[in-house]
N, C-alpha and C positions, 0 to 999 in steps of 0.2 A: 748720681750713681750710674744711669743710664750712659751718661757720656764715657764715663771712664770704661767702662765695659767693652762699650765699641769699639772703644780705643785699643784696649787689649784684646779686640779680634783681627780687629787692623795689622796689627801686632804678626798675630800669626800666623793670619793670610800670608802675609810677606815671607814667611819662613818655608811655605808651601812652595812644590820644583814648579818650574813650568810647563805650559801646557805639555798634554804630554802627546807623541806623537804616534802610539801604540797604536797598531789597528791589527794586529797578530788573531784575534778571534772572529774577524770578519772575513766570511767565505763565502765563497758565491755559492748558490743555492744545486745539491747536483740534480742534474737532468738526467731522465734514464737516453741512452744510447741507440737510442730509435730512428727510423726516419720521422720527419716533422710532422707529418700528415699523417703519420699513426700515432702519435704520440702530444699529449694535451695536458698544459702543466696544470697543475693541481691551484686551488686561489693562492693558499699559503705558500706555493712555489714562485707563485707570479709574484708573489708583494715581496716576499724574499730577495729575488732578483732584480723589479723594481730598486730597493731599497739599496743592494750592490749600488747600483746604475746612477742612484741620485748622490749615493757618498761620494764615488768619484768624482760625478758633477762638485760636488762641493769643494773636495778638495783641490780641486784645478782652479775654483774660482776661488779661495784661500789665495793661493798664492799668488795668483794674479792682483791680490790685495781690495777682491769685490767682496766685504766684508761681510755688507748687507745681504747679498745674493748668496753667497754662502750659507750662511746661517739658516735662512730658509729653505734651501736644500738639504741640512744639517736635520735639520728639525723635519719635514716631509720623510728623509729615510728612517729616523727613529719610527714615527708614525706606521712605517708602515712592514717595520722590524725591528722591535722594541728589547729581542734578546740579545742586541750587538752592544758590548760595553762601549767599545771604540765610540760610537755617535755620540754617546753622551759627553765622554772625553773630550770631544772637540767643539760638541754644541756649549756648553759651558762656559767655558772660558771665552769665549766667543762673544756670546750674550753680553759677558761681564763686560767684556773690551767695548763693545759698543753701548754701555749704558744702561742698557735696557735688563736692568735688573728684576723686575718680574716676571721676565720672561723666562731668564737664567733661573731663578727660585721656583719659577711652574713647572721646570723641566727634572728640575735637584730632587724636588718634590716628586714626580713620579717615577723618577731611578732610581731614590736611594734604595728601595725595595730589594732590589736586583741583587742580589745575595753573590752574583758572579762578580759584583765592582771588587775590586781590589782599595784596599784600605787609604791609600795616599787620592784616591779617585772618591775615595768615602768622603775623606776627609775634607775636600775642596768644595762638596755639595753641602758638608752640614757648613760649614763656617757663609758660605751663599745662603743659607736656610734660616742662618741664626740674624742677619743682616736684614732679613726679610719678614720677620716674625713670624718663622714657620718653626716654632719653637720643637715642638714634638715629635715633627720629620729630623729634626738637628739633632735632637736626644736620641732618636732608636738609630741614627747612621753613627754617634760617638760608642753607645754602648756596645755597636755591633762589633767596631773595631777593637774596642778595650774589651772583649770575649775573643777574640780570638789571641791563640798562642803560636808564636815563631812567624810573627807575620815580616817576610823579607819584600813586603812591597811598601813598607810604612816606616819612611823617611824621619819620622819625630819620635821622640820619647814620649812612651803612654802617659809620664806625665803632665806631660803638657796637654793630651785629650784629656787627661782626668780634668784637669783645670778647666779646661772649657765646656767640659760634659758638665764641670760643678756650677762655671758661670752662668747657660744658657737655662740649667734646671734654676738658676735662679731668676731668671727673667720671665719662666716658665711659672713661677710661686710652687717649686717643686720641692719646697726648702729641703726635707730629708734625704733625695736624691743630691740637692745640693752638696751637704753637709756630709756625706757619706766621699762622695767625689773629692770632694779638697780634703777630706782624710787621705785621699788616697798620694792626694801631690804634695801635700804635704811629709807624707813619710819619706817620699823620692826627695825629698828637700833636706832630712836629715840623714839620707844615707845615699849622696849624687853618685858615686860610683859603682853602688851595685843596682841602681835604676836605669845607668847609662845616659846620665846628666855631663855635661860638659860643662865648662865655665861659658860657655856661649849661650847653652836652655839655660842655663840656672838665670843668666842675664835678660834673656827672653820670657821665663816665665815672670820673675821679679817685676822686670818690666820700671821704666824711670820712675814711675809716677808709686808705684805699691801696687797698682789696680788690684791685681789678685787678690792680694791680702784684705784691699776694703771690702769684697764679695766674698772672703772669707767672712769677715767678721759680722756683715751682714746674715749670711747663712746661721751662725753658730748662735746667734743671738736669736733669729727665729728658730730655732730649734734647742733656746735654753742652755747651750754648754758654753756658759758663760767662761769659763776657765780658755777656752781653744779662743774666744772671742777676743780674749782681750793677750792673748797672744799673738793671734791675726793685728789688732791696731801696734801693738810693740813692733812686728815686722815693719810694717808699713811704714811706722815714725822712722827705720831705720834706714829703706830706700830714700826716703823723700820727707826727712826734717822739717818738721813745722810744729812747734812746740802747740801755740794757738790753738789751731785746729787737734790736735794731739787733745788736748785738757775738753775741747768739746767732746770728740769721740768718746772719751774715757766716761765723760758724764754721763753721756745718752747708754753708756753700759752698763753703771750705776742704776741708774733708776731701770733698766729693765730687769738688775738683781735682786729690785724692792728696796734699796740702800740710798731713801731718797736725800739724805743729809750729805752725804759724801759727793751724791751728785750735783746739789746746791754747791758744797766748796771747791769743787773742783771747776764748773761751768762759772764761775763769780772768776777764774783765772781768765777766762775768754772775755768777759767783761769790763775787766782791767786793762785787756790790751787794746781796746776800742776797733777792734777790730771788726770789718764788714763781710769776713770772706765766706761765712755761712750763712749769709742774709737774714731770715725770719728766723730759721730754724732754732737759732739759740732763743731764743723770747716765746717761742710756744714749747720749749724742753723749759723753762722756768715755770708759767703756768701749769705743764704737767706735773712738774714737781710740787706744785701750793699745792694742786689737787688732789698729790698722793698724799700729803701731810696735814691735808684738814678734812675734816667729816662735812663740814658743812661748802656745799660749793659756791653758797654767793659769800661766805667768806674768802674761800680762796683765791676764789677771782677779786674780789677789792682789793686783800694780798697782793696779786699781779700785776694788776691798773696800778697800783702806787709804789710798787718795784719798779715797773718798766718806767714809769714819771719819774722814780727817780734817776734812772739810766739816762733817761733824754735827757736831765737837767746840765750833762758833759755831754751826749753826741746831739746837738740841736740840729744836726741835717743826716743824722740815719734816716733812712726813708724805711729801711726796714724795720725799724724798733717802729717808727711810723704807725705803719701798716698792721705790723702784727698790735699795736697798741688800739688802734681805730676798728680791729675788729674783736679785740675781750670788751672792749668798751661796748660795740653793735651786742652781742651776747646780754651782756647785764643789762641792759636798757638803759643805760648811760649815752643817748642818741648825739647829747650837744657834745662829749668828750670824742664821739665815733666822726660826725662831720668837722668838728675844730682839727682834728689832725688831717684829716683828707684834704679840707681847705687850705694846709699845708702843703703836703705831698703830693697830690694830682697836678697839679701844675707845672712840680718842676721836673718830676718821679713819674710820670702816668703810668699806671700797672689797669688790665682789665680786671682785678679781682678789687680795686679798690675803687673803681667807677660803678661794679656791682654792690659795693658796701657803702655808698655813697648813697644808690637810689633806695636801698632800704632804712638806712639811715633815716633818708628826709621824707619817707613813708608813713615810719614807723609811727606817729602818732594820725594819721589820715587813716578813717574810716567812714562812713556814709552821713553818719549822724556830725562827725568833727573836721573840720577843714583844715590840712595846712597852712601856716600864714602866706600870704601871695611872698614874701620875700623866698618861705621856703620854695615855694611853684617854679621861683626865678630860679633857683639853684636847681632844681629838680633839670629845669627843659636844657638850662647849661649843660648839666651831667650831658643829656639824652644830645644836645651838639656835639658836645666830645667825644663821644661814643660814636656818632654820623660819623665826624667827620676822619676818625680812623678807618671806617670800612663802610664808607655808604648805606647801614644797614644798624639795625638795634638786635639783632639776633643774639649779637656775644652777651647782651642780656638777661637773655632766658625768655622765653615765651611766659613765666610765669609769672615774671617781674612786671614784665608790659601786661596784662593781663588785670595787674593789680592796678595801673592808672587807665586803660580800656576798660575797663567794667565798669567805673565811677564816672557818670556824669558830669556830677559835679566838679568831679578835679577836670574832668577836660576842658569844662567851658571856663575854668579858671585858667588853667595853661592857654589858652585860647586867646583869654584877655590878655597875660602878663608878655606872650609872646607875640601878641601882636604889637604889645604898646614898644615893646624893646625892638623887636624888627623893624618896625616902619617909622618910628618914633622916638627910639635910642632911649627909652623912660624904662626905668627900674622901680618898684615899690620902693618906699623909704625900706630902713634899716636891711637889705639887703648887700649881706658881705660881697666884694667883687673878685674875688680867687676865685672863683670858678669859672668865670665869664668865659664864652667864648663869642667865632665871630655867628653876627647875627643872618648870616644866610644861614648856617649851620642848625643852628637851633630853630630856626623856621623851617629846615627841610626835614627835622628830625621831628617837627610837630606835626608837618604833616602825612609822614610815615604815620602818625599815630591814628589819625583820622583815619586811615586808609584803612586803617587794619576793623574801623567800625562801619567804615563804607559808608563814613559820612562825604560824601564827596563835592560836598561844595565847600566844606572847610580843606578839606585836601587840596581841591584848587587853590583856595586862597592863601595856605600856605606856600604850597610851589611857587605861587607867583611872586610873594615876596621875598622867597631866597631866590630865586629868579634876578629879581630887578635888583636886588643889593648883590650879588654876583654877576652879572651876563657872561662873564668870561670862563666861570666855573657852570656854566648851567646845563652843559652836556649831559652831569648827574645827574643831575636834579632831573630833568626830563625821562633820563632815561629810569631816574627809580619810582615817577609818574608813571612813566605808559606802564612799567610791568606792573603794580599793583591794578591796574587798569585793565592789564591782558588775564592776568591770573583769574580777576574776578568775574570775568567776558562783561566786564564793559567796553566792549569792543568800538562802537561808535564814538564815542569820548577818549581810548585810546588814540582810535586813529584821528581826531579833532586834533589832541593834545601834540602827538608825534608829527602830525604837518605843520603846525605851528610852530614848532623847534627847526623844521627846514627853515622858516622865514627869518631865523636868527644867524647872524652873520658868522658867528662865530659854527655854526653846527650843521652847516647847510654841507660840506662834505664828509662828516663823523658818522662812519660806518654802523655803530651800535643802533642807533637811529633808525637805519633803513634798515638794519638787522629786526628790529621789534615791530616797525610798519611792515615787514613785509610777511608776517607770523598775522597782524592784523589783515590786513588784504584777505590773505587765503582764507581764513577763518569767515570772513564776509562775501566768500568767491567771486572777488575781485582778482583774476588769478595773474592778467596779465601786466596790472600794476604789482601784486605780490613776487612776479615775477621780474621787473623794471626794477624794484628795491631790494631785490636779494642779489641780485647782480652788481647794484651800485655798493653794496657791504662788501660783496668779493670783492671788485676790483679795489676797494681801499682800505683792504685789510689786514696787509701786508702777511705776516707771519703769524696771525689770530687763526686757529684752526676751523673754532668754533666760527666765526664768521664767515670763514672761505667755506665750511660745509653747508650754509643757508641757502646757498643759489642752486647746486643739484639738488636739494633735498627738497626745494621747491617744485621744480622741474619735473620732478618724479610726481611730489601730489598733484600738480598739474596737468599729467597725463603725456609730458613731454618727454616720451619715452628712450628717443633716440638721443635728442639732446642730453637729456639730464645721463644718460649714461655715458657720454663723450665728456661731460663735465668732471665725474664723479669720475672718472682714469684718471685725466687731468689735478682734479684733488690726491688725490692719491699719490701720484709724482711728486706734489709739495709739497705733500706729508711725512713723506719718504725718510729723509734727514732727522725729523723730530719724534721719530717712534720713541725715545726713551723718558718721553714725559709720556704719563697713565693716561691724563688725560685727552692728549692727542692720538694715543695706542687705539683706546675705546671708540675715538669717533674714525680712527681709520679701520677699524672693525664695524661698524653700523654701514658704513660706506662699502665695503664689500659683501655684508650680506645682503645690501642693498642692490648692488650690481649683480648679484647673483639672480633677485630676483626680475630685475630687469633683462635680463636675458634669459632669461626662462619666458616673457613675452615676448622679445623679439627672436627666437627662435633659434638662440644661440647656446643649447644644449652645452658643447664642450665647456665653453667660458663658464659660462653659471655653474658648473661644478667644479672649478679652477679658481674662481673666488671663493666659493667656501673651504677649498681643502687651504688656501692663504690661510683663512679663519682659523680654523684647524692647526695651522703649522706654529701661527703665533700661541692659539693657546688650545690644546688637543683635549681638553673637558669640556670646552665651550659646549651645553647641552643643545642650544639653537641650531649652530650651526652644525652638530652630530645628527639634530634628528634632519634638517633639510638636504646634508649630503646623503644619510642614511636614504631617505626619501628618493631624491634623484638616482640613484643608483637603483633604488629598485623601477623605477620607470621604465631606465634604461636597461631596466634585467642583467645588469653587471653588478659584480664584486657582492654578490646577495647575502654570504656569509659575514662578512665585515660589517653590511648595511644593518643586519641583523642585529649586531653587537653594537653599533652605534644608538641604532632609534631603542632599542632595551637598554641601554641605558640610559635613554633620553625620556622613556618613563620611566624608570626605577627612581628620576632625580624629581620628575613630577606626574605621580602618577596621574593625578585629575586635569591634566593640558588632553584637551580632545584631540588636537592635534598629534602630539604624538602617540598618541594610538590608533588612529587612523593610521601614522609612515609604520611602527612596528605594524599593525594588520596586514598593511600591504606589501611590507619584504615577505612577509608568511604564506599571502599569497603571492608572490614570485616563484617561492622557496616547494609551493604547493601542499605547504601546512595549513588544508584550508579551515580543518576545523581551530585552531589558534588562531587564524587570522580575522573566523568570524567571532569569535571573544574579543578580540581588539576588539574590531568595526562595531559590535553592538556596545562595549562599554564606552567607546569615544561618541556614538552618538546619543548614549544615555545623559552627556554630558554636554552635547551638543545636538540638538535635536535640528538646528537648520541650516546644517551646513550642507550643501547639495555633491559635494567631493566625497564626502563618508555616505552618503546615500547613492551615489554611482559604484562606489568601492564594494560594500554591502552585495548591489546586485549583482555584481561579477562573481563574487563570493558564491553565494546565491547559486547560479550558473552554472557554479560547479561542482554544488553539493546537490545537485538534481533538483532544487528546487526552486522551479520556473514561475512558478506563480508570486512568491516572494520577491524572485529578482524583478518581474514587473513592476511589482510596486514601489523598489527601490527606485527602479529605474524612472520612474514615473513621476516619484517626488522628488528625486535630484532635478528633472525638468523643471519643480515646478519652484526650486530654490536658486536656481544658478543665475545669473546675470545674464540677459541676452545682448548685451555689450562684450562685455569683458571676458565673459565663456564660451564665444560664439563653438570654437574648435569642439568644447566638450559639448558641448549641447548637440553638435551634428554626429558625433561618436554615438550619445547613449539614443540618439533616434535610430542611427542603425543597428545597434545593438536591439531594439524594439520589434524594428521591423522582421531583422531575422529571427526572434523570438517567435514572432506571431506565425511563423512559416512553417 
């Protein structure tokens, strides 16, 4: 259902003008008519004009087709004149062009508000919103537009917002806002002329597929108006003919009007046509049905198991009758019917939900006191190979599932034996079935994840090594999902034993992830400039891997190599540059610039360090971090103090108990020389922090200035006797002067 939905926003994106090119409300900020040197713009005047200054910046590097550089500029003049519709208008669509759609939805998201956007500008942020699952931001920018009357900026017929106002509230689980909403496109559907429908919306809202009408019918039927519901499925059958699905739909209508016999004859049409194109869904609407019609449920469910038995006996390779079969069977405790069809299906079918009914399946009789038979063990650790060897990892699992063979003893040293004899030995217990098998590096690497997770690590070893040796050309995993259970657990020593050992293998001696995990071990053991030797050798061959390429400045920095790592960390940042529109590279080129921020904050590059965080800022303008550090720096610099204000108060309102930012709100306050607020901060942040030696220098300047000298001694006294005499030298020579003149 989700797909089709998208699909019909897709839809009406495209129906949307293009960018638009309006900057009509954007005015430059007036000046009074003074000479300069009697005359001193006001902060709001300054960011006003700032904000001119950077738009036109943007708009010249638009066309010059610096899309990137643009956008950032875009986004800095919103920041820092957030009343101009215009910026929004062209940061938007902008974002979108370049991919980086959470950026564009972070932006949609705090404009829609703006009650001056004009409806067509409304409209291009909620259908971004709806894309993004900012469901609720998408709902109050549709409703806004569908309230207003005579609106000549809104290129679409409201009923086409109604439809999508009704779609989004349904993704939202808003059903009765749904249900209300396609009431309303719905009447525009039986009277297109006096709604101002064309034959082109009509074809547009319709759409090839039906979509609207299944999100009607969907709606109508969470909200009981079974009558609209199954008018909604009649439309649909008539865009887009498909009888099959048709006799499903009608079914699953049926039983939700309590009319579970009509649902049975109708769903038994689907049946007949041997048809796949609902997958499971038709074979658990059968079970629903046994359920609604008998009082007893393990009757109904043997009902179902010898319904759907008899379905399979004509489709012998649904894999979905399968599935949905192998799990009423798991239900009733029917375990040999639940694993006989999976030992079907997983093989040829592999689904993750049927590898999870699998391990419960060959559980299900294993408890402390009763052993499953070693044939089961053998199927059991196959499951847990196939499972490796799709994702490296048993997570898709569950934690609770592994949990159930971790906590037993007994089954480990079973699986222990069965998998060692099949790894190293190719030996299987008698009467075990071979569907399941997989290869035995697999199930040897997947046994010793299991070890690991009880920190028996000499069975851990000893599994690694025989997926090891019956692989060497795959063992890159295998090593690398060694050392990390190895690092997580700071068995640091035996990490780094295990991960040089993997150099000496031919196949891994230049495999970046490698010296990616050695060199996390190194610093961890302050070995800083082998830590730094192996994060270097990940960069240089790690081509387009983010996460790799940020290993070697982020060393460098905890290394103490301050210059370096922030010449590095530019350098990343240029290579990063291109791949902003994956999250995950967004995030680390975000750590990398509050990083650099803070590295020139020690090398005594004031400007820069507040120029990487307003980047921080530009990309995402809630970032609390980076609101309360610029907040912060500005007040150092006794600039823009009203702005700094509103950034670090928001930066606790978002956590009030971070010591840290009550300390930067304390100390805009006192810039601001609001010193009795400022001394509220400083005494509740270090209520919360009682050693930090910054909120105790902070404190006695406070102090200082509320006439009370004997206090600020003592402040001043114990920030000396907190601060670093390395790394604080500069503050530490401040608060002795501040001492001395005290004492005078």
């Amino acid at each position: 259902m989700l797909r089709i939905l998208i699909a019909f926003s897709t839809v009406l994106l495209l129906t949307l003008s293009a960018i638009s090119d309006d900057v009509s409300d954007f005015t430059i900020p007036k000046i009074p008519a003074t000479p300069l040197e009697q005359s001193r713009l006001s902060e709001g005047q300054a960011d006003k004009l700032h904000a001119a200054t950077l738009f036109g910046q943007a708009r010249l590097e638009q066309q010059r087709r610096q899309f990137s550089a643009a956008l950032q500029l875009y986004q800095r003049a919103w920041r820092y004149d957030r009343s101009v519709v215009s910026i929004s208008n062209q940061l938007i669509p902008l974002a979108m062009g370049l991919k980086r759609t959470e950026e564009a939805a972070r932006y949609a998201g705090l404009a829609v508000t703006n009650k001056a956007l004009d409806s067509q500008t409304l409209m291009r942020m909620a259908v971004v919103l709806t894309r993004n699952g900012k469901y609720d931001q998408a709902l109050q920018a549709y409703r806004t537009i569908l309230e207003r009357a005579d609106d000549s900026s809104l290129q679409l017929p409201k009923a086409l917002i109604s439809a999508e106002l009704g779609r989004t509230a349904l993704l939202a689980q808003k059903n009765d806002l749904a249900a209300a909403a396609f009431d309303n496109a719905n009447k525009a559907l039986a009277n297109p002329e006096e709604a101002g429908l064309s034959p082109v919306h009509i074809t547009q809202l319709k759409g090839s597929t039906g979509a609207v009408f299944l999100a009607m019918n969907e709606a109508y039927q969470a909200t009981k108006q079974f009558n609209k519901a199954r008018t909604a499925i009649e439309q649909a059958q008539q865009v887009s003919p498909n009888p099959v699905i048709y006799a499903f739909r009608l079914a699953q209508l049926f039983l939700a009007e309590s009319k579970p016999q009509e649902a049975r004859t109708t769903l038994q049409k689907y049946f007949d046509s041997k048809s796949l194109q609902a997958k499971a869904d038709p074979y658990r609407l059968l079970i629903r049905i046994n359920l609604v019609q008998h009082t007893e449920e393990a009757e109904a469910n043997a009902l179902s198991i010898k319904q759907l038995q008899a379905i399979q006996q004509t489709q012998t390779s649904n894999q979905y009758l399968g599935y949905a079969l192998a799990e009423i069977a798991l239900t009733t405790g029917n375990y040999e019917l639940a694993v006989q069809q999976l030992r079907k299906f997983l093989p040829i079918q592999p689904a993750l939900s049927g590898y999870q009914h699998a391990v419960d399946a060959l559980l299900a009789e294993n408890t402390e006191k009763i052993t499953i038979a070693d044939s089961a063990a053998m199927e059991l650790a196959w499951v847990l190979g196939a499972v490796y060897s799709r994702s490296r990892s048993l997570a898709s699992l569950q934690q609770q599932r592994i949990s159930r063979i971790t906590s037993n003893e007994t089954l480990l040293d079973q699986l222990a034996q069965v998998v060692h004899n099949y790894s190293a030995n190719d030996q299987t217990p008698n009467n075990t079935k071979p569907s399941l098998k997989t290869f035995t590096s697999h199930t040897a690497a997947a046994t010793a994840l299991l070890f690991s997770q009880v920190k028996d690590w000499q069975q851990t070893r000893k599994f690694f090594e025989l997926a090891i040796a019956e692989a060497p050309r795959q063992s890159g995993a295998f090593y690398e999902n060694w050392g990390v259970q190895l690092l997580i657990n700071d068995e640091l020593k035996e990490a780094i034993t295990v991960l040089e050992s993997a150099l000496e293998n031919e196949y891994l001696r230049n495999k970046p992830a490698i010296h990616f995990l050695l060199s996390s071990a190194y610093l961890l053991t302050e070995q800083n400039q082998k830590a730094i030797n192996s994060a270097k050798l990940a960069a240089n061959q790690a081509n387009s891997n983010a996460r790799l390429l940020s290993r070697y400045p982020w060393v460098l920095y905890h290394t103490g190599q301050w210059k370096q790592a922030h010449q590095e960390y530019a350098q990343l940042l240029t290579k990063l540059d291109d791949m902003q529109s994956d999250p995950n590279v967004a995030n680390i080129a975000r750590d990398a610039k509050l990083t650099l921020s803070i590295l020139c904050q020690q090398l005594d590059q004031a400007d820069e360090a507040v120029e990487w965080l307003e980047q921080v800022l530009d990309t995402n303008p809630e970032d609390i971090g980076a609101l309360n550090d610029l907040g912060y720096l500005w007040a150092e610099r006794n600039e823009h103090l009203l702005r700094a204000q509103q950034m670090t108060l928001k930066a606790v309102t978002a956590e009030p108990e971070n010591a840290a930012y009550r300390d930067s709100l304390g100390w805009v306050y006192y810039r601001l020389g609001k010193y009795e607020k400022a001394r509220a901060e400083l005494e509740a942040a270090r209520k919360l922090n009682n050693s930090d030696g910054v909120i105790c220098d902070h404190l006695g300047d406070i102090h200082l200035q509320l006439d009370n000298q004997k206090e600020a001694k003592q402040m001043w006294e114990r920030a000396l006797e907190l601060l670093d005499s390395v790394k604080d030298t500069k503050q530490i020579i401040r608060i002795r002067t501040k001492l001395g003149n005290l004492s005078d």
